[in-house]
MARVOKOL-151752 format. One record per residue: residue in one letter; x, y, z of N, C-alpha, C in turn. Coordinates in steps of 0.001 Angstrom, whole numbers, plus 500000, padded with zeros to 6 digits. Example, Ala and Ser with C-alpha at 12.3 -4.5 7.8 and 13.67 -1.06 7.14 Angstrom:
# MARVOKOL-151752
a513190494310507800512300495500507800513200496700507800;s512850497750507080513670498940507140512900500030507870;
***
This chain:
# MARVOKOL-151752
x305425472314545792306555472669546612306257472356548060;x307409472592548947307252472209550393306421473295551167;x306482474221550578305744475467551253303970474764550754;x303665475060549686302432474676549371301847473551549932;x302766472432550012302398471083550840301596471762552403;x302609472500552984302806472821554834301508473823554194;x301362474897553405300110475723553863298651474365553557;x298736473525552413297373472569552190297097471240553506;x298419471389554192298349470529555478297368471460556200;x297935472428556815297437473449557412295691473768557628;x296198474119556291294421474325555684293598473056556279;x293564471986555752292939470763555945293156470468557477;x294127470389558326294151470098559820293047471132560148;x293294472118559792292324473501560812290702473118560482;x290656472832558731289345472534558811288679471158559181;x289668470318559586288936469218559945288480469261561323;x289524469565562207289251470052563107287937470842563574;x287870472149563583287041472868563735285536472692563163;x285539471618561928284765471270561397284014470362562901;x285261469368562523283561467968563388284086468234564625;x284734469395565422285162469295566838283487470370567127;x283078471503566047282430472393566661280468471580566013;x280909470559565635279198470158564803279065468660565105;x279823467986566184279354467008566119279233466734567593;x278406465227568054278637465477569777279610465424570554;x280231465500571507281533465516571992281716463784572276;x281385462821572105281186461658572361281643461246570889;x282013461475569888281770461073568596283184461996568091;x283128462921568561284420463863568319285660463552568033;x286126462630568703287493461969568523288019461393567819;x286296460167567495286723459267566496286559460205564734;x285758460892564646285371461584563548286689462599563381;x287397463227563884288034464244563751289692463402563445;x289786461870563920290859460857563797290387460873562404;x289254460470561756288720460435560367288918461321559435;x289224462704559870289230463743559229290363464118558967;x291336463983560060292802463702560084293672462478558804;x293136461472559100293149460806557946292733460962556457;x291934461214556481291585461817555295292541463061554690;x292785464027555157293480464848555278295142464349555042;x295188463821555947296977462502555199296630462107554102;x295652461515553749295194460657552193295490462003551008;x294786463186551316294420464065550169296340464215550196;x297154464726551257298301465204551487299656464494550321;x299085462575551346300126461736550412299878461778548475;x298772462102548631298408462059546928299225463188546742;x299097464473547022299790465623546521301058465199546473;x301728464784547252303394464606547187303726464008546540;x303112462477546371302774461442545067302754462091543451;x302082463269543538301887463797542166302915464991541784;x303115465534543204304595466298542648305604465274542778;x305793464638543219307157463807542932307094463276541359;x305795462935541064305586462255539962306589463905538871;x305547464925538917306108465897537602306870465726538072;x308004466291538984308990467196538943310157466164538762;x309896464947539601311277463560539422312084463439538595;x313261463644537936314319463285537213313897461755536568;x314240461838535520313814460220535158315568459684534743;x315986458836534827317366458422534452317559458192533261;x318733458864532260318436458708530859319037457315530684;x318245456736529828318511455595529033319926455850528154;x320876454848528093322328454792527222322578455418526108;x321257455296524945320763455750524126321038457015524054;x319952457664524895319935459252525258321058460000525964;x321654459177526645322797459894527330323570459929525733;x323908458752524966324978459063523705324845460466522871;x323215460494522619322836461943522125322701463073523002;x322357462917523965322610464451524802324115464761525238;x324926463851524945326475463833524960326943464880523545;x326107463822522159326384464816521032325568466217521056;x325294466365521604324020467487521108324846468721521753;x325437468132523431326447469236524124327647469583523019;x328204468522522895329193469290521774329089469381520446;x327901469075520176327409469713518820326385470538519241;x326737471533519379325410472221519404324316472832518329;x322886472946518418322522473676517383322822475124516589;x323121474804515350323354476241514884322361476838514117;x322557477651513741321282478762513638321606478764511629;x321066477919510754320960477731509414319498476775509156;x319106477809507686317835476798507320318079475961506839;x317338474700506890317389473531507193316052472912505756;x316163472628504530314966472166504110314530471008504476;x313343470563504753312372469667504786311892468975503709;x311439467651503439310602466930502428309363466226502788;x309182465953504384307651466038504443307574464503503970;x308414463399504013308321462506503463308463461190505039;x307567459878504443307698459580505753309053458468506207;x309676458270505094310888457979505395312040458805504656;x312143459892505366312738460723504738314872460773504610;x315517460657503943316713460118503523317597460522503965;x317196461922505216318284462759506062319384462160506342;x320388462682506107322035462107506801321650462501508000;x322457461713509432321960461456510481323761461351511187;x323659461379512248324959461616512995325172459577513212;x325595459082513626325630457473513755324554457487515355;x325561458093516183324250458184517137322919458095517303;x322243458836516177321176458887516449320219458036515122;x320934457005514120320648456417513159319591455739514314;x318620454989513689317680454315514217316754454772514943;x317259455763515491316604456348517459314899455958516876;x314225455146518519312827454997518359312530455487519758;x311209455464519921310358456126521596310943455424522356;x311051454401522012311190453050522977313367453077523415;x313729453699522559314906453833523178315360454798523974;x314043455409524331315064456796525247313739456441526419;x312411455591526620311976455551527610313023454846529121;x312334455572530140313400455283531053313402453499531764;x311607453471531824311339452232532224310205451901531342;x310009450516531311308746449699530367307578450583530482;x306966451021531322305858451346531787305661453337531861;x306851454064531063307198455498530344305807455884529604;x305402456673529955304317457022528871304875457022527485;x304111456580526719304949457098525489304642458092524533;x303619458505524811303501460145523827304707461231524661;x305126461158525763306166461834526230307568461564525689;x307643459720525585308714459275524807308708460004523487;x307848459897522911307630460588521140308380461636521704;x307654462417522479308444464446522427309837463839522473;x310335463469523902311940463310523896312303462869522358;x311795461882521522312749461111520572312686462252519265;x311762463218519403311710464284518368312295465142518897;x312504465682519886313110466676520015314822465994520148;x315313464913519913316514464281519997317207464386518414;x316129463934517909316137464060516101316304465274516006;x315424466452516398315747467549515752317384468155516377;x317829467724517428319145468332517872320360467862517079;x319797466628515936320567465692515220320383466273514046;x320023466879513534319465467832512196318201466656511505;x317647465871512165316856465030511512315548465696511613;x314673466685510760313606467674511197313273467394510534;x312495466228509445311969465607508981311464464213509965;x312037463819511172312052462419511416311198463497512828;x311506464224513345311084465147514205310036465163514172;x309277465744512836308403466423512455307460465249511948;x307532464210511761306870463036511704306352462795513223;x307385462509514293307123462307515257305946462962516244;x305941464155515747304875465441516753303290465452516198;x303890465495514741302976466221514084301398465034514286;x301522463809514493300229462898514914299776463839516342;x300422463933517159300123464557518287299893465859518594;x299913466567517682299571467828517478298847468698516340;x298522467721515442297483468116513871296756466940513620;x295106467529513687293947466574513905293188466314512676;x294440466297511680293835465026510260294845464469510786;x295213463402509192296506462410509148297104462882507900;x298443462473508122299354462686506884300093461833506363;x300523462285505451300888461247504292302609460825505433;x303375461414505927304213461298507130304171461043508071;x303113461565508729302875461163510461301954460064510768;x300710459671509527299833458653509691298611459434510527;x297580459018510776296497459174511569296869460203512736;x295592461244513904295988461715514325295955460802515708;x296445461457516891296243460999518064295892461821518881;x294456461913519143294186462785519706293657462782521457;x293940463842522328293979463730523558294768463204524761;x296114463564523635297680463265524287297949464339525318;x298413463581526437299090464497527534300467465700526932;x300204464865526368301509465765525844301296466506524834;x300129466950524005299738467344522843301082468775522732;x300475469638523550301607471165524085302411470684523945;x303496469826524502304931469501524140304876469782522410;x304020468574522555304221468058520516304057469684519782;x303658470387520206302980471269519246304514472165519618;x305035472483520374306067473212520855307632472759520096;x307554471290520114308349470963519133308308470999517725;x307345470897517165306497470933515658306941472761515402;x307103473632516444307310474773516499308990475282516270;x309594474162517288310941474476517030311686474126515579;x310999472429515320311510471829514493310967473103512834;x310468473802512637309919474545511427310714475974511723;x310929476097512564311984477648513123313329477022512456;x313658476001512816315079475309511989315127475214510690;x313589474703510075313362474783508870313711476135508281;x313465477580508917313747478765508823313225479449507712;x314065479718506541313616480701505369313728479608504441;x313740478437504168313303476888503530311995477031502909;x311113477138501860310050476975501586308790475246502360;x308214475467503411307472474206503374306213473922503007;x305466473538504029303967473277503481302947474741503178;x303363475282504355302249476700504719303302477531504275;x304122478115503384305252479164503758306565478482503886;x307443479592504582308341479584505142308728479016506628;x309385478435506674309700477534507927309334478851509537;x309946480374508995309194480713510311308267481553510507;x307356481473509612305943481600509606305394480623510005;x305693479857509395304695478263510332305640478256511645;x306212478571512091306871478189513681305821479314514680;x305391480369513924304829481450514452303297480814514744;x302958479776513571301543479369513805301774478216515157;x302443477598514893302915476298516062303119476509517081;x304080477839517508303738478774518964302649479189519340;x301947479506518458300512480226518912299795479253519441;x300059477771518553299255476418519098299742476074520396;x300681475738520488301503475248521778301092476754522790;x300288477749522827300722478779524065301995478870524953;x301293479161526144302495479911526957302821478464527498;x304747478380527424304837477333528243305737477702529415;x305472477054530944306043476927532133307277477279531474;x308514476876530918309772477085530812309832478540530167;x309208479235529790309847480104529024309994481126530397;x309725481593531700309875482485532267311415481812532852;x312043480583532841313286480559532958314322481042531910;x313811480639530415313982480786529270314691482277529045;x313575482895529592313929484915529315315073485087530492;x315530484438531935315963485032532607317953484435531720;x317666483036530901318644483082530399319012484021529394;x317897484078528871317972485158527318318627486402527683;x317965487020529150318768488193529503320072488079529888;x320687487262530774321930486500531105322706486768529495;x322609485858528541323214485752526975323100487605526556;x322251487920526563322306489496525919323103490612526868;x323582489755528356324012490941529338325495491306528712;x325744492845528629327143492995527863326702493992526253;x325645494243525761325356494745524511324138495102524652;x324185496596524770322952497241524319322149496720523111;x322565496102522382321291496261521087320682494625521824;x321657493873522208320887492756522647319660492334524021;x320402493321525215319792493760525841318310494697525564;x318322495474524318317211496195523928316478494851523387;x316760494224522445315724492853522361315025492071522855;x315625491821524279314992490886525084314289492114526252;x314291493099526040313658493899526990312161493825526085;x312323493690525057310999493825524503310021493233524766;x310635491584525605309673490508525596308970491128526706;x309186491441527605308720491704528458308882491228529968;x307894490713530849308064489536531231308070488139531056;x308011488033530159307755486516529599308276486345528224;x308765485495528543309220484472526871308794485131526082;x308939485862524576307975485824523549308208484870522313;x308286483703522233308740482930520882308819483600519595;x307338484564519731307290485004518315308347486104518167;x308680487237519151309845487987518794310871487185518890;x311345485841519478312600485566519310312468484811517976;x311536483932517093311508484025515500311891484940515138;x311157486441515325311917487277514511313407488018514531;x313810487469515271315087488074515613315924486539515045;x315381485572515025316261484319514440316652484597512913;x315028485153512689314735485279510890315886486486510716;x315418487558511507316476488702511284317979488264510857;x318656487862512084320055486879512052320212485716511082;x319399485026510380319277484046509466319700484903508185;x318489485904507931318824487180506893320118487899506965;x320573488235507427322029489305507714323117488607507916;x322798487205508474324178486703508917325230487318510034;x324362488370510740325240489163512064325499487936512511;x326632488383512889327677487024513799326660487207515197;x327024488830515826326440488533516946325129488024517321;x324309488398516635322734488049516873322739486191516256;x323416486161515681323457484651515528323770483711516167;x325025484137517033325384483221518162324249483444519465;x323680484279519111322789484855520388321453484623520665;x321023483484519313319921483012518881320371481626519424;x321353481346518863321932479619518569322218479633520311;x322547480120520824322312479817522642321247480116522950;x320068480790522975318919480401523601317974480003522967;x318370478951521522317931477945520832317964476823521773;x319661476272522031320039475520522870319891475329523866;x319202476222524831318989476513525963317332475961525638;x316544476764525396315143476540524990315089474996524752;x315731473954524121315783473008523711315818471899524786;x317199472209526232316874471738526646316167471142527897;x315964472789527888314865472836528691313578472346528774;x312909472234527191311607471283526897311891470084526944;x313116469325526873313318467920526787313527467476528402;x314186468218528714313701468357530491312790467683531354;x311997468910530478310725468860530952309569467706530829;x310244467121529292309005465898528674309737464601529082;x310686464900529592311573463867529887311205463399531331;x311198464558532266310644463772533659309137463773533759;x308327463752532584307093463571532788306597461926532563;x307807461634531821307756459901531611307234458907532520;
***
């Protein structure tokens, strides 16, 4: 941020300064402390360089704009979803998103592409394709190979994304029988992998926003605490999956949607 920039300027002017103004000879002072100054711009421009880098908007590719077009008015709904774990798996697919590869939602040639993978899985899964999803992550986030994902890849920048999606995409799977269990039992193991992520303290301030208006919903998200809890909002998905409450269902299926695209967001301007 701009504040953090102005206090690490700060910091670095004072100590360069005081550094070679009070330890070196006064004959030498000027040019050394011009040196230190510089240096000090060098460390500065890198910082701004590297936040511009995270935080930058990347421009969606035609591709991606067509599906984040469908995804707004289709939104995700809150039903289990079975899986086959197969690596060309036979899912009906919206036309939009027939084909989708990494390479069509990177913004420019030179996109990382284990970040491309997250976006193009987490695009699939907003398409009900959680088989094509779950191919996509699962190299980048489980360190054998599978008969679906192929070999692993290990020491991806993005591993946390992958594992966060591998998390969502098996929460969709829901009360579905898969590999380990039930789709959200394994979402519970895949959160635990992926930890705490940066978005979820925006995540809860929506969650509270969606629950403002109803005590029982409001009592739910008070539970999390300060922070996101994935694993109580599984159980409150599973709950609503089980019962079919209208309300807790629509109340899942928005800060599903929300959660969703907020990580694509996120893996999206890391490109």
């Amino acid at each position: 941020s701009n504040k953090l920039i102005c206090r690490t300027l700060a910091r670095l002017f004072a100590w360069s300064f005081h550094t070679m103004l009070g330890r070196v000879h006064p004959a030498n002072s000027s040019l050394l402390s011009k040196r230190a100054v510089t240096s000090s711009l060098i460390v500065l421009g890198t910082m701004r360089a590297e936040a511009a880098h995270a935080a930058k908007p990347q421009k969606h590719t035609e591709k991606a704009k067509k599906i984040l077009e469908y995804q707004a008015n289709n939104p995700m709904k809150l039903e289990s979803r079975p899986m086959i774990y197969d690596s060309d798996p036979p899912t009906p697919l919206p036309d939009v998103c027939v084909g989708l590869t990494p390479n069509d939602v990177k913004p420019s040639p030179d996109a990382h592409p284990h970040w491309a993978i997250v976006c193009t899985a987490l695009l699939y899964a907003a398409c009900g394709g959680l088989d094509h999803s779950h191919n996509l992550v699962t190299p980048l986030s489980w360190g054998a190979p599978t008969s679906y994902g192929g070999p692993p890849i290990r020491g991806s920048p993005a591993a946390k994304e992958a594992a966060y999606v591998h998390a969502i995409t098996h929460r969709m799977e829901g009360l579905c029988d898969g590999e380990f269990g039930d789709g959200y039992s394994n979402s519970n193991y895949w959160y635990s992998a992926a930890g705490p992520h940066e978005i979820q303290g925006p995540l809860l301030e929506k969650a509270r926003e969606y629950a403002s208006g109803s005590p029982r919903l409001e009592q739910l998200i008070s539970n999390h605490g300060d922070r996101f809890s994935p694993h109580k909002f599984v159980s409150i998905c599973q709950q609503a999956d089980i019962s079919k409450d209208q309300e807790l269902k629509q109340f899942c299926e928005k800060v599903a949607n929300t959660e969703w695209r907020m990580l694509f967001d996120h893996a999206h301007a890391r490109m």
